[in-house]
Structures are given as C-alpha cells and as structure tokens.
C-alpha positions in Angstrom: 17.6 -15.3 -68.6 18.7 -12.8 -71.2 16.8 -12.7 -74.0 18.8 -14.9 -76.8 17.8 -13.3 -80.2 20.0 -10.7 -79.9 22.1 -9.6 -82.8 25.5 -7.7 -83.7 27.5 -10.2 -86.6 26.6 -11.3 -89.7 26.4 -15.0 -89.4 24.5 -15.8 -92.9 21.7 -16.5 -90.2 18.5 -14.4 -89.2 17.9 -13.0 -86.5 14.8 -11.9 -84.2 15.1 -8.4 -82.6 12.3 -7.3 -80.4 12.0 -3.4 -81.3 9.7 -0.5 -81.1 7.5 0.8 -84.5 9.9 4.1 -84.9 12.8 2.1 -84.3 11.8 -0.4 -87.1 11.2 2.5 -89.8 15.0 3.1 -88.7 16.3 -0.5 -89.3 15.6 0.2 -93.1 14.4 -2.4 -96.2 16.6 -5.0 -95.2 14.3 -5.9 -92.5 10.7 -7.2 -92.9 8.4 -7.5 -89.7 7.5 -11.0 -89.0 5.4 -12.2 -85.6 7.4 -14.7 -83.3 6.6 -17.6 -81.2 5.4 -15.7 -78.6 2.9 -13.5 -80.8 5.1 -10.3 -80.2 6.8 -8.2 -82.8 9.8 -8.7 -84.3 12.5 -7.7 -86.8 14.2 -10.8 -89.0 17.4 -9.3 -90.3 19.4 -11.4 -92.6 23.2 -10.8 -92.5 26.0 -11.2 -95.1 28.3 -13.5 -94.7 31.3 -13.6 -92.2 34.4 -13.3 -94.2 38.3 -14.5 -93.9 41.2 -12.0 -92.8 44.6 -12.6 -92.6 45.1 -13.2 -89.4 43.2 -16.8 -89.7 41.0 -15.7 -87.6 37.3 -14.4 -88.8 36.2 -10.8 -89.6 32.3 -10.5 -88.8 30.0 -8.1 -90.7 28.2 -6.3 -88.7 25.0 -5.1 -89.1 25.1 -1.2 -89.8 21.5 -0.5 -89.9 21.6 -1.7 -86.2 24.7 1.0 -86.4 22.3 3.9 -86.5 19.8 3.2 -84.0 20.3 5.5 -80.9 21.9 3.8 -77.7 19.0 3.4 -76.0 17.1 1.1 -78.6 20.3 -0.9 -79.0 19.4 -4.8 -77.3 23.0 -5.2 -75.9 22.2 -2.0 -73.4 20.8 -2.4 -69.9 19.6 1.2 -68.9 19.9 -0.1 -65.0 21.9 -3.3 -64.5 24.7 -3.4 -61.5 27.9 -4.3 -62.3 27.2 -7.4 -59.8 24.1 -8.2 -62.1 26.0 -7.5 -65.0 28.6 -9.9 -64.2 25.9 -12.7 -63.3 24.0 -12.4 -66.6 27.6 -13.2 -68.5 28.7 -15.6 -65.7 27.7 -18.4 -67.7 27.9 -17.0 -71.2 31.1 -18.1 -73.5 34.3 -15.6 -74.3 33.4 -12.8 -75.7 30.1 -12.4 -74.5 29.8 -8.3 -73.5 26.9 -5.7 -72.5 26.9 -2.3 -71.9 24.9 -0.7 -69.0 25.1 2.8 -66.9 28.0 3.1 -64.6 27.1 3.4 -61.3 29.5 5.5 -60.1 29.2 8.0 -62.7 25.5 8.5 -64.4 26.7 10.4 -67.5 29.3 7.7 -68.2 28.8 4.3 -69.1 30.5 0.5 -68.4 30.8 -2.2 -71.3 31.0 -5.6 -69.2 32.9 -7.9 -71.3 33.2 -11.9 -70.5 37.1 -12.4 -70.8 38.6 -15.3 -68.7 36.7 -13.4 -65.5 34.9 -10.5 -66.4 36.4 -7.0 -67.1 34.8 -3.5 -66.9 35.6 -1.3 -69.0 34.8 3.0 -68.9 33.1 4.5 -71.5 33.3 8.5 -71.0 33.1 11.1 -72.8 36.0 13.8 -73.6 36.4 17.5 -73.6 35.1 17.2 -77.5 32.0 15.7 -76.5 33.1 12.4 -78.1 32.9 9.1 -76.7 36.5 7.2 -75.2 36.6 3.6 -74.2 38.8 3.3 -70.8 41.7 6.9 -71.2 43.3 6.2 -74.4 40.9 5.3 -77.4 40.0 6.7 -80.4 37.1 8.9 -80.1 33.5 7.7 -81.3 30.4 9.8 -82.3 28.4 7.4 -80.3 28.3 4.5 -77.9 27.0 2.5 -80.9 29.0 3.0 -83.3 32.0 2.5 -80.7 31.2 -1.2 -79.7 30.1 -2.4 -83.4 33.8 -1.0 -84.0 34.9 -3.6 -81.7 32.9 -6.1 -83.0 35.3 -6.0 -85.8 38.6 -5.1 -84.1 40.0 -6.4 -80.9 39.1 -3.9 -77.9 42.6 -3.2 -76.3 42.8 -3.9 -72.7 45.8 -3.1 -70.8 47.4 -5.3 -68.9 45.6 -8.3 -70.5 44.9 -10.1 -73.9 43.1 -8.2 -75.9 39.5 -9.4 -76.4 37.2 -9.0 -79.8 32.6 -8.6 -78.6 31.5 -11.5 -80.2 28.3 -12.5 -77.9 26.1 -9.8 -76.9 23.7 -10.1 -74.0 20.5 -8.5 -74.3 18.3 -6.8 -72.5 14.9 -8.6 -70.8 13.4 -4.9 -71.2 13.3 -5.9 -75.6 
C-alpha cells in the first residue's frame, strides 16, 4: 500500500512527509520536524487555504517549498516502478490520482501515470533545449517538479480525451 501522507495541495490541513535531513533544511521555516506514529521522522507542513476560481471549480495552492526539492526527493516519484505496477498502485485510488516513475522504454525519459476513467500514460522528455515536455506539444519546464505542481493547478491537456487536473498523488513506499 502506498504510503498515504503524501502532499502536493493546500488543503488548510497538515501533512506528514517522510524526508531525508538535507532535504528538510530545503523545505524551509514553514516546516517544523515532528516524530510520527511510527517513531520515524517527519515534516508537518501546513498549507494555505484552497481558493475559488471562476470556473466553479477549486484552484489548490500548492506547496512551493515542495516546488524546489530535486526530483528524486519528491514522494510522488517511484525511481523503479513498471507501468503494470504503476497502474496497480492507482487501480483503486479515486480520479485524479497520478505518479511519476522512469519510463521503461526510454531511461532518460520519464512517464507520469495518471488515474483518469482507466489510466493514461503520459511522456515526459526532454527537448533539444534541455527543458522538460509533457507528451510532444507542452510548454517547456526547468524541471520535472516544477512541471507536475503546474498541473496541479491547471488541467494537464490530453489529446483525444478530457482533460484531467493531479489532484491525488501516490507516493512512494521507498519515503
């Protein structure tokens, strides 16, 4: 089972993230290191509030110290997960539910599995700038991280199909 404290929106709530001691001198003074149920280390975060747009629907606030952190130390990434395993671990997780893990097909490229009525699988690569592309036609990102706490805000576009906003991310059992 995927480890449950895993965070990405503001929800008004804290959160527990499990993380290493460099990483917390990362996550900044809006963090304070507390010790969970389970006697390990953690990081409780407290969010802003999610606020209203427009649309009617909800625009979350996503944590931008989390922003920063390096791919790697992010708990939505699985360094070696098949896209098989991937799509067991969201099987049963609601809409909106995503990871992102190595692509197996190409090891300098990266998938973000998303849950979306069945499950979609979506490229992320890297152009001839250097800069990261979701699927052929996005706007570049610096970083894998910044990219999907973009699309925590915005709807990713998929084509072909409803556009889908990452709402749920599914960490890692390695955090």
């Amino acid at each position: 089972e995927p480890n449950s404290a895993c965070p990405l929106l503001s929800t008004g709530q804290p959160l527990s993230v499990h993380v290493s001691g460099d990483a917390l001198s990362r996550v900044g003074h809006h963090a304070e290191t507390t010790t969970g149920t389970s006697n390990s280390p953690s990081v409780s975060i407290s969010h802003s509030q999610v606020t209203p747009t427009g649309t009617g629907g909800v625009s979350p606030s996503v944590n931008s110290n989390l922003e920063l952190l390096p791919l790697e130390e992010q708990p939505w990434f699985h360094q070696s997960l098949t896209r098989l395993e991937a799509e067991e671990l969201l099987r049963n997780q609601p809409e909106g539910s995503f990871l992102v893990r190595r692509s197996e097909t190409c090891p300098n490229d990266y998938s973000l599995t998303i849950k979306h009525k069945t499950f979609l699988h979506m490229k992320i690569s890297r152009n001839t700038a250097g800069q990261y592309i979701l699927g052929e036609y996005s706007q570049p990102y610096a970083a894998v991280p910044q990219m999907i706490y973009h699309y925590a805000r915005t709807l990713v576009p998929v084509r072909g199909a409803e556009s889908v906003t990452l709402t749920h991310p599914v960490c890692s059992r390695q955090r």
